[in-house]
Gaussian input, Z-matrix of N, CA and C with variables (Angstrom, degrees):
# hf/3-21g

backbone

0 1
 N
 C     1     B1
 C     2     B2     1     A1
 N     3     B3     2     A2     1     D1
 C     4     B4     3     A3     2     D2
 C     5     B5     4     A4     3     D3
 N     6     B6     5     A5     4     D4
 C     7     B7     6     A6     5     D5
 C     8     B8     7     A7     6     D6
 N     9     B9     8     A8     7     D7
 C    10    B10     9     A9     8     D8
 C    11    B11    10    A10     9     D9
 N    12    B12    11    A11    10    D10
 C    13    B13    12    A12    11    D11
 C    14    B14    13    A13    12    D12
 N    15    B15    14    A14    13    D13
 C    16    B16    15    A15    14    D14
 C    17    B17    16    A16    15    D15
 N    18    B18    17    A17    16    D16
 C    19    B19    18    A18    17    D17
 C    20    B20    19    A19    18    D18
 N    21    B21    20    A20    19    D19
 C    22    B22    21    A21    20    D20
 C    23    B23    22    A22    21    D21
 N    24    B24    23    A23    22    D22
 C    25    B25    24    A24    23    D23
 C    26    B26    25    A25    24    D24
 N    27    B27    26    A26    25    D25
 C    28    B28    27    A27    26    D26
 C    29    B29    28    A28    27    D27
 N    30    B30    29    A29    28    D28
 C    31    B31    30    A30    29    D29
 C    32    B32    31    A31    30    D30
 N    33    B33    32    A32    31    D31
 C    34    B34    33    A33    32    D32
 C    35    B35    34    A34    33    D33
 N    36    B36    35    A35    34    D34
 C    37    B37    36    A36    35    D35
 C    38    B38    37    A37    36    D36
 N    39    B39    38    A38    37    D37
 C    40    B40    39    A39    38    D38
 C    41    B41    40    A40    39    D39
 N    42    B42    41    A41    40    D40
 C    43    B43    42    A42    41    D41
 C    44    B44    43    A43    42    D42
 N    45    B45    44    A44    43    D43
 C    46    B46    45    A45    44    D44
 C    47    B47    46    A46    45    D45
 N    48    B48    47    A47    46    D46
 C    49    B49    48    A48    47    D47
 C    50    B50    49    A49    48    D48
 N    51    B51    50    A50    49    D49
 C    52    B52    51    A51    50    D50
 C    53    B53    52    A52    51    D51
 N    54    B54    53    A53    52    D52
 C    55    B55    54    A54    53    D53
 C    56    B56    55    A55    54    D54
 N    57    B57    56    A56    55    D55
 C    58    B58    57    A57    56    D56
 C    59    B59    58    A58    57    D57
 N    60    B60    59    A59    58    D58
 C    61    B61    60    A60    59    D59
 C    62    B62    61    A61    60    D60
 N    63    B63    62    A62    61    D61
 C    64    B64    63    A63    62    D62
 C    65    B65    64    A64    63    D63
 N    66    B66    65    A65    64    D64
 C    67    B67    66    A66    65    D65
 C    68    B68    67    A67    66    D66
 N    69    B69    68    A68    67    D67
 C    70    B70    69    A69    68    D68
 C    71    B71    70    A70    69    D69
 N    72    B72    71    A71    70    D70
 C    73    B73    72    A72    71    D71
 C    74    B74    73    A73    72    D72
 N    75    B75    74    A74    73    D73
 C    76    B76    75    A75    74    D74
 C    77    B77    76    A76    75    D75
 N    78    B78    77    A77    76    D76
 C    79    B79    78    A78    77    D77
 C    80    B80    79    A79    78    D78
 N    81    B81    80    A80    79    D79
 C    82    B82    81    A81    80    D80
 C    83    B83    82    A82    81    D81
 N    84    B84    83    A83    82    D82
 C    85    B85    84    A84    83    D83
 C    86    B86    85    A85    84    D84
 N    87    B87    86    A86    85    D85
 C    88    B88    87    A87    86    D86
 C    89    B89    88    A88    87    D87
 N    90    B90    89    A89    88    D88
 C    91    B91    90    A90    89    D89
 C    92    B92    91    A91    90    D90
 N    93    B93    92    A92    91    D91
 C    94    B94    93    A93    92    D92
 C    95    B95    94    A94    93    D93
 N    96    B96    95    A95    94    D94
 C    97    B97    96    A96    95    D95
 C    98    B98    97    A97    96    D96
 N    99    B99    98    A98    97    D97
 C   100   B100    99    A99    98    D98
 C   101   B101   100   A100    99    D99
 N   102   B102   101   A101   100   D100
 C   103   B103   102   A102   101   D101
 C   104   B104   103   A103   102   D102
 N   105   B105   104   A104   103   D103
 C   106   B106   105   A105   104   D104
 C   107   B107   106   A106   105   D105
 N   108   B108   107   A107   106   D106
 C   109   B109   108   A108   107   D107
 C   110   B110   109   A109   108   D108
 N   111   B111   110   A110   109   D109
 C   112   B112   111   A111   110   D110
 C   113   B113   112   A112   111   D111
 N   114   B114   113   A113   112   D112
 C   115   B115   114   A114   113   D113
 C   116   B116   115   A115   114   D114
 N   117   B117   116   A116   115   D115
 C   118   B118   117   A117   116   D116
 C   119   B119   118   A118   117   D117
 N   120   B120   119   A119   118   D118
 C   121   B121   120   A120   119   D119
 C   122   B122   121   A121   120   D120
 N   123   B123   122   A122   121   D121
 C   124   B124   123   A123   122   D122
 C   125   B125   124   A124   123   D123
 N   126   B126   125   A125   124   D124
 C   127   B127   126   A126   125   D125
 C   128   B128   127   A127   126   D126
 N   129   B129   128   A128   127   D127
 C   130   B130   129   A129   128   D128
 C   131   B131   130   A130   129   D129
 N   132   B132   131   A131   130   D130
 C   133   B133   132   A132   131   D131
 C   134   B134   133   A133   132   D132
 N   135   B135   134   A134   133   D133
 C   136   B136   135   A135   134   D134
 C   137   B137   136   A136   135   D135
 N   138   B138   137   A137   136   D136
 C   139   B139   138   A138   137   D137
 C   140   B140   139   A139   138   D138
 N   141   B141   140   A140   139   D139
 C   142   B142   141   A141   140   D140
 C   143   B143   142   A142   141   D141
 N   144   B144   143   A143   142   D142
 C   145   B145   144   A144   143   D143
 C   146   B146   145   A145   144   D144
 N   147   B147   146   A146   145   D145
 C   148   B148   147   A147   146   D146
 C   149   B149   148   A148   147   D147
 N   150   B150   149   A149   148   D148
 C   151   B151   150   A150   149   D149
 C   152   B152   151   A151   150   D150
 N   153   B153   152   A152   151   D151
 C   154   B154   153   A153   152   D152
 C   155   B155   154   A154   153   D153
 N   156   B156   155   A155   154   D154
 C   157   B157   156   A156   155   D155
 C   158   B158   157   A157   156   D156
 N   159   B159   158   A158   157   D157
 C   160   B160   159   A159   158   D158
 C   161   B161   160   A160   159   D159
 N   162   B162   161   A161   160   D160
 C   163   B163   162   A162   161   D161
 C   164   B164   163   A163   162   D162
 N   165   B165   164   A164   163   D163
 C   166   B166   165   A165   164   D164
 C   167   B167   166   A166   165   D165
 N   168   B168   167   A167   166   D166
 C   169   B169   168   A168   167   D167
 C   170   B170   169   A169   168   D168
 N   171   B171   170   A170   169   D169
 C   172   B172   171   A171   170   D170
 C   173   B173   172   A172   171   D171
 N   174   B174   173   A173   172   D172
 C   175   B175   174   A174   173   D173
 C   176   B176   175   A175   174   D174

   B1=1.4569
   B2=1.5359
   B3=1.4444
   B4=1.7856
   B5=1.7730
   B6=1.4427
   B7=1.7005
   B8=1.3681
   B9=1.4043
   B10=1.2436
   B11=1.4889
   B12=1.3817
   B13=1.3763
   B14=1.5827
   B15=1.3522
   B16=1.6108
   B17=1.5835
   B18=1.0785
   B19=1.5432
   B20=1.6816
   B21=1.2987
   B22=1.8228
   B23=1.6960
   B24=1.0492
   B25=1.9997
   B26=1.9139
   B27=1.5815
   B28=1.7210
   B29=1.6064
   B30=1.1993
   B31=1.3176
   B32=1.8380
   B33=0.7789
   B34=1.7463
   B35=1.2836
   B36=1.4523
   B37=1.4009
   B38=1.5589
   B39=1.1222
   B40=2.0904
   B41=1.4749
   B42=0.9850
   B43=1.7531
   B44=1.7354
   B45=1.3638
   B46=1.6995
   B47=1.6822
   B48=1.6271
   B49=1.1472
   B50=1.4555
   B51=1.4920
   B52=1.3784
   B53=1.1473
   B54=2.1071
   B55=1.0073
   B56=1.4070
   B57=1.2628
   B58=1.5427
   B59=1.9042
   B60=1.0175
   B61=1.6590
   B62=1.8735
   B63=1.4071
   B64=1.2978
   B65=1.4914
   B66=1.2155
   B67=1.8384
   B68=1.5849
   B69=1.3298
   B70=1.4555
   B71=1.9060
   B72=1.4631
   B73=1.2369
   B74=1.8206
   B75=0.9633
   B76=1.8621
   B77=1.2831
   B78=1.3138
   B79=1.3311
   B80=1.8813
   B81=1.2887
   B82=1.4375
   B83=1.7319
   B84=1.3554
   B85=1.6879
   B86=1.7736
   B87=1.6711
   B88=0.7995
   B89=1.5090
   B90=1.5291
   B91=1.6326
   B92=1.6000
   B93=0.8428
   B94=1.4052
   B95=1.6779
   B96=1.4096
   B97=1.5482
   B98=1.3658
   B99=1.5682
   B100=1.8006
   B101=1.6735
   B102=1.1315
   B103=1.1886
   B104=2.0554
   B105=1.4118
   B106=1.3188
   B107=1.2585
   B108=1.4265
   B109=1.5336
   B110=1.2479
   B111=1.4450
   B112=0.8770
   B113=1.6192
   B114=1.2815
   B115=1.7163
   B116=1.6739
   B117=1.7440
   B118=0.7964
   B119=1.6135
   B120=1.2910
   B121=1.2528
   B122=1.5221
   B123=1.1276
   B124=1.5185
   B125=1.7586
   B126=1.3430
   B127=1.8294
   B128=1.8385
   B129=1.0943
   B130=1.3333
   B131=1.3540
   B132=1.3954
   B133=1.4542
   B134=1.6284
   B135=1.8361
   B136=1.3780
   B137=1.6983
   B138=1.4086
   B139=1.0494
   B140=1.9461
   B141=1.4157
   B142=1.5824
   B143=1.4751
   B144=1.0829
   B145=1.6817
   B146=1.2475
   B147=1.1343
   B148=1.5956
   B149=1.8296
   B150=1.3927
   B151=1.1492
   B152=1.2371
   B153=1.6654
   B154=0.6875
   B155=1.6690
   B156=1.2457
   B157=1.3407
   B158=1.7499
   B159=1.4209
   B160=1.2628
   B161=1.8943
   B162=1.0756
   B163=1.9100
   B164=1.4178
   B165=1.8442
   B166=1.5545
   B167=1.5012
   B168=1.1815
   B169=1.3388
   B170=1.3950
   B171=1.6533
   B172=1.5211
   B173=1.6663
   B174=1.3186
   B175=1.5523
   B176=2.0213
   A1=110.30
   A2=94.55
   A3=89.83
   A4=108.25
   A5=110.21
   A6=112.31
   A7=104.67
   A8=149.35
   A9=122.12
   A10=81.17
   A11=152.86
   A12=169.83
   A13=95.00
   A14=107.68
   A15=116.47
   A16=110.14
   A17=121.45
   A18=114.53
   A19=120.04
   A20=96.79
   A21=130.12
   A22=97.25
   A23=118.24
   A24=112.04
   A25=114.20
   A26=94.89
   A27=87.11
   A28=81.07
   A29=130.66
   A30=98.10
   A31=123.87
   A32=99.70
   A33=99.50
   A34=134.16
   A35=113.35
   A36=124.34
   A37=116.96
   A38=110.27
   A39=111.26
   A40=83.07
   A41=152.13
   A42=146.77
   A43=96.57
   A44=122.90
   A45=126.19
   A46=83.53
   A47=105.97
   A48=119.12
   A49=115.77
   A50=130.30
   A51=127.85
   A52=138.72
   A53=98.65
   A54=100.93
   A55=109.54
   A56=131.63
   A57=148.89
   A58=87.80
   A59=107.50
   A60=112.28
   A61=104.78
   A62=117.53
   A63=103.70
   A64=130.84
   A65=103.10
   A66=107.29
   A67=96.99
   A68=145.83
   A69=137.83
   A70=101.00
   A71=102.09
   A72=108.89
   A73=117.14
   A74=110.58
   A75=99.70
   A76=113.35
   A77=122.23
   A78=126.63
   A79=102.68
   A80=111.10
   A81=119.04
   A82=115.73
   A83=103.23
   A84=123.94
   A85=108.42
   A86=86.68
   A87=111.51
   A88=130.30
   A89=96.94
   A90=135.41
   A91=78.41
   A92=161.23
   A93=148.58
   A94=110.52
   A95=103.25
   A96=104.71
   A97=116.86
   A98=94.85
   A99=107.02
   A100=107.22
   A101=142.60
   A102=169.40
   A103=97.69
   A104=113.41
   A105=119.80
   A106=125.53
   A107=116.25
   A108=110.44
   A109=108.01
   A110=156.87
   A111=142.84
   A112=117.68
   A113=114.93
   A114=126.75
   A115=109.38
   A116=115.16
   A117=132.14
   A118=104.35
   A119=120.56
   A120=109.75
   A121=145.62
   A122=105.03
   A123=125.74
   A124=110.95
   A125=96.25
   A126=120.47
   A127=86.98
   A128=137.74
   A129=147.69
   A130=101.67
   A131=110.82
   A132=130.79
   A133=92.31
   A134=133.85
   A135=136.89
   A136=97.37
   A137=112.79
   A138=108.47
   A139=114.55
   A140=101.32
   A141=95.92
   A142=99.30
   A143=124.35
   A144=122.25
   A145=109.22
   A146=156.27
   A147=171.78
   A148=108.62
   A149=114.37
   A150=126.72
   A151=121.13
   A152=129.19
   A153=145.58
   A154=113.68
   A155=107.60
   A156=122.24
   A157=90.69
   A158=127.69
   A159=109.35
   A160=89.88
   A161=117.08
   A162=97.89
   A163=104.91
   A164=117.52
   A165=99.65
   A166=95.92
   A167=132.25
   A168=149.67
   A169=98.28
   A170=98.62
   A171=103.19
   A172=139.35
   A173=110.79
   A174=108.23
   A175=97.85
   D1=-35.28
   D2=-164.49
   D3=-81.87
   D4=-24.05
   D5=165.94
   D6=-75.65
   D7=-15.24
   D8=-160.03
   D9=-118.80
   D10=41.49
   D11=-130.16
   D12=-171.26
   D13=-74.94
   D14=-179.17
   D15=-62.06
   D16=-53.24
   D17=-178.69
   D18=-52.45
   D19=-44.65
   D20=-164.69
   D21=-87.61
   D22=-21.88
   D23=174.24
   D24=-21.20
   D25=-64.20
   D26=-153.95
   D27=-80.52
   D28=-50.57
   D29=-166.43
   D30=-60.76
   D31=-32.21
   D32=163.94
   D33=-55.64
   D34=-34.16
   D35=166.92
   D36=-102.20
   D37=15.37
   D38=160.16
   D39=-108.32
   D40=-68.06
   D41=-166.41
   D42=-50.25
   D43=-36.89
   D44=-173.41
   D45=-59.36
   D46=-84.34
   D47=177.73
   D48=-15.58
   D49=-92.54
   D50=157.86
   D51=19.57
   D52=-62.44
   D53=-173.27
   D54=-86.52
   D55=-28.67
   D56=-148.94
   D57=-91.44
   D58=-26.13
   D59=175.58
   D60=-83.74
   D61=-49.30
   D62=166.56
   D63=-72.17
   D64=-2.05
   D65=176.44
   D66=-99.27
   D67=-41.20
   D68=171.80
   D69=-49.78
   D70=-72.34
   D71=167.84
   D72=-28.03
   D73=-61.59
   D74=179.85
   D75=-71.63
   D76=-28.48
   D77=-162.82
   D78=-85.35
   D79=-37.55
   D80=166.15
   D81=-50.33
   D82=-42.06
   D83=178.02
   D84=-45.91
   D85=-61.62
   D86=-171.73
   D87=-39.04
   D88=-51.47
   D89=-171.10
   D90=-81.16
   D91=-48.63
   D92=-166.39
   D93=-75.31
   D94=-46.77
   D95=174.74
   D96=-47.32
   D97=-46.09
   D98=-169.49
   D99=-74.59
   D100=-32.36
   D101=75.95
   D102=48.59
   D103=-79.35
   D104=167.52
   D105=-56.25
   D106=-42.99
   D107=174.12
   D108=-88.32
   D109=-1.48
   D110=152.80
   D111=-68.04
   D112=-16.21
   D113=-174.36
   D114=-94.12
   D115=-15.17
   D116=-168.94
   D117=-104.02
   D118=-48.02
   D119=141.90
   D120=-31.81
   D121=-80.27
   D122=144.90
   D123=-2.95
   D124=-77.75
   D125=-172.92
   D126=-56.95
   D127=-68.71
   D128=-176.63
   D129=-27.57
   D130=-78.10
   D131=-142.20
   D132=-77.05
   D133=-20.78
   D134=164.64
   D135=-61.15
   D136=-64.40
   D137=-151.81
   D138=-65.41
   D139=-18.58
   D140=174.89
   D141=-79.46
   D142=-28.51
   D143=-177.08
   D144=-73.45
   D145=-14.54
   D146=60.61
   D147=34.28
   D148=-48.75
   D149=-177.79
   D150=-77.78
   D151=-35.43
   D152=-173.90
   D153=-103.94
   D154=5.74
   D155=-170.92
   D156=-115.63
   D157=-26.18
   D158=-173.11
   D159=-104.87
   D160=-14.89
   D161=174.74
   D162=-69.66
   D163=-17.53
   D164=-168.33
   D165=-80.07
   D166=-14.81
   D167=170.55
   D168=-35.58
   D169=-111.07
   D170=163.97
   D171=-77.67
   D172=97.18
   D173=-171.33
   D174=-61.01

């Protein structure tokens, strides 16, 4: 274990790396996705309140 540890080092820790870089990476995505639909909501839920604010306007 402990020679195929020493031989195998850098490649094990750029694949560690890699992966710990593709989980920030999705999880950043992620936080952006969640990020958009909450703004998209948001923008929605103004704009029916806007709508319903100009019918009390004109009945």
């Amino acid at each position: 274990m402990w020679r195929f540890m020493s031989l195998h080092w850098p490649k094990l820790s750029a694949v560690g790396l890699l992966y710990c870089g593709l989980a920030a990476g999705l999880g950043y995505l992620t936080n952006l996705q969640l990020d958009a639909m909450h703004n998209q909501a948001k923008n929605q839920a103004i704009t029916v309140q806007l709508s319903h604010s100009l019918n009390d306007l004109n009945p």
